[in-house]
N, C-alpha and C positions, 0 to 999 in steps of 0.2 A: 504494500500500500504506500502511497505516495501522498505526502500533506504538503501541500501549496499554500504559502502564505503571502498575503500582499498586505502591506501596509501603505499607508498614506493620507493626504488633510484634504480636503474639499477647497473645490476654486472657490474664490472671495465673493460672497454675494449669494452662494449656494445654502439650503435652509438644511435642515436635516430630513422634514415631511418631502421635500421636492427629492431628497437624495435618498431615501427610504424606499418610495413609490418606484423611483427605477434600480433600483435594487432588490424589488420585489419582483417587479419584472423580468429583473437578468436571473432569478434562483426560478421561476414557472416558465418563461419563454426560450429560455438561452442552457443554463445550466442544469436543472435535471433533464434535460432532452439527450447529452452530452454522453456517448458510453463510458462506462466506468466512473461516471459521477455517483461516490457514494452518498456525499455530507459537505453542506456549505454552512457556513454562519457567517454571520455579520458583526465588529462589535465596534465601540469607541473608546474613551476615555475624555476628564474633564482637560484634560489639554488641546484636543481638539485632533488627537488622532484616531486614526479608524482603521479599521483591520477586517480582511475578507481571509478566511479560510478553507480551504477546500481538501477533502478526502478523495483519493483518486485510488481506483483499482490498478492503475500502473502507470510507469512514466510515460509508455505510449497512447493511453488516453489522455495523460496528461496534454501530451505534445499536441494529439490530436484535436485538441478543443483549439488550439492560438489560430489557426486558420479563423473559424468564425468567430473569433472573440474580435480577432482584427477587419474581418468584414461583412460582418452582420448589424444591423441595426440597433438592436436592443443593446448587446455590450456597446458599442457606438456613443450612445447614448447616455449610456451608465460614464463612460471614460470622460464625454462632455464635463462632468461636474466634478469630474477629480484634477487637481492641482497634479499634472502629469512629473511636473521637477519634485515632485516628492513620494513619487512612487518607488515602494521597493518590494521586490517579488524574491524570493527562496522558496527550495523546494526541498526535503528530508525526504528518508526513507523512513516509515515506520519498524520498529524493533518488536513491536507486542503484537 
């Protein structure tokens, strides 16, 4: 299993209801659609950071989602309201 971590702040101006709603979108329209999408969550903190987690049955589903993550509309859209210079993505192997 492979756990995908992204962190990063929302562009200036962005609410958390407006960043929530496509985010709920990219987990029903975009990511359980995805094979080998186990588990996503969503979280923040009061600093203003926010973190997307993802469980993946392997690094080649993994791989195999960045195609339509980079061109599909719903992530598209999702990535609109993220503050892209502070994105940071890693990837782990799960041990358990």
């Amino acid at each position: 299993m492979v756990i995908e971590i992204m962190t990063f702040r929302l562009r200036t101006g962005v609410g958390e209801a407006e960043f929530m709603a496509a985010d709920q979108r990219v987990q029903t329209e975009f990511a359980y659609r995805q094979p080998g999408m186990i588990r996503r969550t969503t979280g923040h903190n009061r600093d203003g950071g926010w973190v997307v987690i993802d469980l993946w049955a392997s690094t080649a589903d993994a791989d195999g989602s960045l195609h339509g993550w980079h061109h599909q509309p719903v992530p598209l859209e999702f990535m609109a309201l993220v503050d892209e210079a502070s994105v940071r993505t890693q990837r782990f192997e799960a041990l358990d």
